[in-house]
ChimeraX commands (.cxc) that place a marker at each C-alpha (Angstrom):
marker #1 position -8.95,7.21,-10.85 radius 0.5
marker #1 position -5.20,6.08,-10.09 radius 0.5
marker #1 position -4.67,5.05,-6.76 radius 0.5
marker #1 position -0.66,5.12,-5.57 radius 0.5
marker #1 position 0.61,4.79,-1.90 radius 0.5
marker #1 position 4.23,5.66,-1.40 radius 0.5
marker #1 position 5.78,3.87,1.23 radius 0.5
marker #1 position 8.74,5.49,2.88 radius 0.5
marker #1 position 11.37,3.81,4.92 radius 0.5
marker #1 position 13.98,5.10,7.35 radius 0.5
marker #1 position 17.13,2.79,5.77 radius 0.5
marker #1 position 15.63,2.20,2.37 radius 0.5
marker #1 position 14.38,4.28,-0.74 radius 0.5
marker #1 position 10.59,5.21,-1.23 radius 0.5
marker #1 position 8.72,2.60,-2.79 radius 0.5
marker #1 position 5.37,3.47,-4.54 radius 0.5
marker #1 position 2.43,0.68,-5.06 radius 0.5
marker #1 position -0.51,0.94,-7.53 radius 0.5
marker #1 position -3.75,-0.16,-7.47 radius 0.5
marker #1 position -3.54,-3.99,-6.96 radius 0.5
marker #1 position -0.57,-4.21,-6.25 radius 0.5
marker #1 position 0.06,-6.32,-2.83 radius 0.5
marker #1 position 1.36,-4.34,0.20 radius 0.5
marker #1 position 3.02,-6.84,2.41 radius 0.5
marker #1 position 5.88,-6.10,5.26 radius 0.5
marker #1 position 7.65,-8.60,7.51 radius 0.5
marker #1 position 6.40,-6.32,10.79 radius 0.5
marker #1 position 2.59,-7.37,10.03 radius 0.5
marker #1 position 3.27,-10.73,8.81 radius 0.5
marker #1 position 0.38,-12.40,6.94 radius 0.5
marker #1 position -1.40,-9.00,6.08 radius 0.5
marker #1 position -1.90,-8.34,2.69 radius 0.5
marker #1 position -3.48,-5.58,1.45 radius 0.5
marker #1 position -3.81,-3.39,-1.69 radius 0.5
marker #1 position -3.72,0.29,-2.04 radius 0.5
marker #1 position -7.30,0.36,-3.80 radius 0.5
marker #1 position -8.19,-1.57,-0.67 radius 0.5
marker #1 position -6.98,1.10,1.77 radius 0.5
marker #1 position -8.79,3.87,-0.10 radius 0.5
marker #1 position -12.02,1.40,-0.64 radius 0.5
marker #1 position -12.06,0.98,3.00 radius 0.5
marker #1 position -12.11,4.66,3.83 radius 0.5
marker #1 position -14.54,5.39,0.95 radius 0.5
marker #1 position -12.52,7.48,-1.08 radius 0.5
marker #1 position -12.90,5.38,-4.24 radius 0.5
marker link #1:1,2 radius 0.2
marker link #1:2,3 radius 0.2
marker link #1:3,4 radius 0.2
marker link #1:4,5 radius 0.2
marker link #1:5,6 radius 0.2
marker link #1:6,7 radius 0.2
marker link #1:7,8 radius 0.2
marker link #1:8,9 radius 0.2
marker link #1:9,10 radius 0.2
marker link #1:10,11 radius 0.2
marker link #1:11,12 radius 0.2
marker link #1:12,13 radius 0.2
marker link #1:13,14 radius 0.2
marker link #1:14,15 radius 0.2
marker link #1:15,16 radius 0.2
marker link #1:16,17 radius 0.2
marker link #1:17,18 radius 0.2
marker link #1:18,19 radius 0.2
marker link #1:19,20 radius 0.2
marker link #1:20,21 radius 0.2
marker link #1:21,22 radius 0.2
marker link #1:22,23 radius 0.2
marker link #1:23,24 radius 0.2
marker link #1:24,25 radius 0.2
marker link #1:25,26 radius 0.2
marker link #1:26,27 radius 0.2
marker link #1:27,28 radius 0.2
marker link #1:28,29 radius 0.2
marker link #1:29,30 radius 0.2
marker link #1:30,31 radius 0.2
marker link #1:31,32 radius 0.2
marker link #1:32,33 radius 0.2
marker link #1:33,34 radius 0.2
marker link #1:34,35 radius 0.2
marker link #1:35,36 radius 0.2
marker link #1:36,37 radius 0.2
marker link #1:37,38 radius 0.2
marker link #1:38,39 radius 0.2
marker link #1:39,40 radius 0.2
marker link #1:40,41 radius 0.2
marker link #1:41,42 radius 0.2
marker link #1:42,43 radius 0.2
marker link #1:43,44 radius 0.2
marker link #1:44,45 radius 0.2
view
């Protein structure tokens, strides 16, 4: 299964992350999570 999670911002184009790829933001500094994580998590995967 591919896991992608398109993150969209108001002054910025879309950007999409796969699987283990780190999503990181300056608003929630020191979180780092991955999109297989997210979907893990809510037992999806």
């Amino acid at each position: 299964m591919r896991i992608n999670v398109t993150i969209f911002y108001p002054d910025a184009r879309p950007q999409t992350k796969n699987g283990a790829d780190s999503l990181e933001d300056s608003l929630l500094e020191g979180l780092q999570i991955t999109p297989q994580q997210i979907f893990q998590q809510a037992g999806i995967t």
